[in-house]
C-alpha positions in Angstrom: 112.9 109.5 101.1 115.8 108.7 98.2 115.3 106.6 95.6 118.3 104.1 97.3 116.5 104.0 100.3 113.4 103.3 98.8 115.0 100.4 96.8 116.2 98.9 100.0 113.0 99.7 102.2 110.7 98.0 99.7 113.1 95.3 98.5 113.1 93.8 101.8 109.7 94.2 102.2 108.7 92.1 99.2 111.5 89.6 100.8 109.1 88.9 103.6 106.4 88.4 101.7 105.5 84.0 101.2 104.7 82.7 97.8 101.1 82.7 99.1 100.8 86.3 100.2 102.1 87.2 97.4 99.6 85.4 95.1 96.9 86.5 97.2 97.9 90.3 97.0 98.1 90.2 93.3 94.5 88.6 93.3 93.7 91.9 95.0 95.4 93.9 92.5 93.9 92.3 89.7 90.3 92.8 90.4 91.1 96.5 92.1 92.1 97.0 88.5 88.4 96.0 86.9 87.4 99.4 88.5 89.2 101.7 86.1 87.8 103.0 82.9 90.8 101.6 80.6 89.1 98.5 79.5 87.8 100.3 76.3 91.6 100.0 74.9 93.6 97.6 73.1 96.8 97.2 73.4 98.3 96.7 76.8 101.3 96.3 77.8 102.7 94.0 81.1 105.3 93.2 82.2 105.7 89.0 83.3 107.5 89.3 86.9 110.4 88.4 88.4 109.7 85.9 90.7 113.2 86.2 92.4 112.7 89.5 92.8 109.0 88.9 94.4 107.1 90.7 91.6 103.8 91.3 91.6 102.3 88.2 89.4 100.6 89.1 86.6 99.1 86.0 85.8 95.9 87.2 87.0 95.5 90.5 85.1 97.0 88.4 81.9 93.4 86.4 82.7 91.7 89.1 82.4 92.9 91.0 79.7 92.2 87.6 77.6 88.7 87.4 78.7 88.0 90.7 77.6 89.7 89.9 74.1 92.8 92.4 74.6 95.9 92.5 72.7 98.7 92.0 74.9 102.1 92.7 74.5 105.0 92.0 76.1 108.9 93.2 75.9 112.2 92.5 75.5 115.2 94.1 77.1 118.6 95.4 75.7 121.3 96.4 78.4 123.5 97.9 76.2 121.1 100.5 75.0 118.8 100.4 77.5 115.8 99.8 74.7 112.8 97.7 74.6 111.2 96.1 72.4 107.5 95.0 72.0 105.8 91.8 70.8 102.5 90.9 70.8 101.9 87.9 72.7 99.6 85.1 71.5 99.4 81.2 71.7 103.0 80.7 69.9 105.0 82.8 71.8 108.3 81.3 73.4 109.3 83.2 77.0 112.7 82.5 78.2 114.2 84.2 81.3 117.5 86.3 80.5 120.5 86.6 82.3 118.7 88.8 85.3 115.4 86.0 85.4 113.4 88.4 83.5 110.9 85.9 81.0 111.2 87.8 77.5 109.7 87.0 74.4 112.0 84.8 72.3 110.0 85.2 68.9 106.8 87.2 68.0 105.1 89.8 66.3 106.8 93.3 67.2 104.4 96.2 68.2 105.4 99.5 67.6 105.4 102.0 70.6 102.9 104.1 69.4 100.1 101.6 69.3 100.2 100.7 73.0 97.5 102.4 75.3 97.9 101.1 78.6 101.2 99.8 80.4 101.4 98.1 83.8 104.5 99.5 85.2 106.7 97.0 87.5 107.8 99.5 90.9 109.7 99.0 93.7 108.1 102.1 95.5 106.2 105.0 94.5 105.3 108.4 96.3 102.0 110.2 96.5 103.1 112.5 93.3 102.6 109.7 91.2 106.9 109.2 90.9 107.7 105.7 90.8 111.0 103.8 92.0 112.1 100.5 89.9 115.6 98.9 90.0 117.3 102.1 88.7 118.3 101.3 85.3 116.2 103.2 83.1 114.1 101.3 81.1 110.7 102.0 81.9 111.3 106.0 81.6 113.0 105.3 78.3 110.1 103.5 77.4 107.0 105.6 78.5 108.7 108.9 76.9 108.1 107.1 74.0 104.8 106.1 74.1 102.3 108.3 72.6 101.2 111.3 75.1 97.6 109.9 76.3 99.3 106.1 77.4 97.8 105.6 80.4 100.4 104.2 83.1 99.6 102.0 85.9 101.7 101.3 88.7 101.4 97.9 90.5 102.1 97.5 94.0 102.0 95.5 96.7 102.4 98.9 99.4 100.9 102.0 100.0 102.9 105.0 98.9 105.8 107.1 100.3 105.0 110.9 101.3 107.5 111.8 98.9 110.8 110.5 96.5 113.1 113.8 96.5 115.6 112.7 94.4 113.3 112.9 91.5 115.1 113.1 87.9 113.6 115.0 84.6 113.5 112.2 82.9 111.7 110.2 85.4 108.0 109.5 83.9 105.0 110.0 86.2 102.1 107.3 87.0 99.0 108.0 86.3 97.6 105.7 88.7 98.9 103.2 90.6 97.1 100.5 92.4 98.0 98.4 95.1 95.7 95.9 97.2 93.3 98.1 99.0 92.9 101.5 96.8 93.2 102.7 93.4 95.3 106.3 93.5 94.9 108.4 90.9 97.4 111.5 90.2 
């Protein structure tokens, strides 16, 4: 399958989903992630969805990683250079939806790259290689080649995988794992 095909496939998939399923699957998704042996890090990074877009909601693994006492950190987005940068979210951060409805950070404490160890990757679709599909502009491979090698990346889906994406770039960054509602797949 193509990366556009994917994008449309799964796009309109999410589009079927209610406000309820969705809330419900990412329940799932939450407490499929307890499972993994990541909660011995600090700093993790998530992204806050898109509810237009149907997003997994991370509400539910932000509960979690404040249970366990976890720093969190969240990003901003620059289209012109296609950077993000990191904050650490506490109590007095401001989120404000840009011009695309994604909630950034407004103020905060910046976190450089190399301190993150785990990042929750937003996906459209993924394949059984561990090669992930988001909205095609970039920003999450620009990203994880930054991070420091041992980052552990973790897709979030709603859907099982894709036999294969073929039109896999270089610079496309592999998952580690990705989970969705009923499994945990490891590559």
């Amino acid at each position: 399958m193509l990366k556009k095909e994917a994008r449309k496939k799964f796009k309109e998939a999410r589009n079927q989903l209610s406000l309820n399923e969705i809330d419900e699957k990412s329940l799932a998704i939450a407490n499929q992630l307890l499972s993994l042996d990541i909660w011995d890090n600090t700093y993790f990074h998530i992204f806050l969805p898109i509810e237009e877009q149907k997003e997994v909601n991370t509400e539910f693994i932000l509960n979690i990683l404040q249970a366990k006492d976890k720093e969190i950190v969240i990003s901003k987005s620059d289209f012109e250079t296609r950077d993000m940068s990191h904050f650490l979210l506490t109590d007095n951060t401001k989120i404000k939806k840009n011009e695309y409805n994604i909630p950034e950070p407004i103020n905060g404490l910046p976190v450089p790259v190399e301190m993150i160890d785990v990042v929750f990757v937003p996906l459209l679709a993924y394949d059984k290689q561990g090669n992930r599909v988001g909205y095609g502009k970039g920003f999450y491979d620009k990203f994880l080649s930054e991070c420091k090698p041992n980052v552990v990346k973790i897709g979030l889906s709603f859907f099982e995988p894709e036999e294969v994406i073929e039109d896999v770039f270089e610079n496309d960054v592999k998952l580690d794992f990705c989970v969705n509602t009923n499994t945990i797949i490891k590559f």
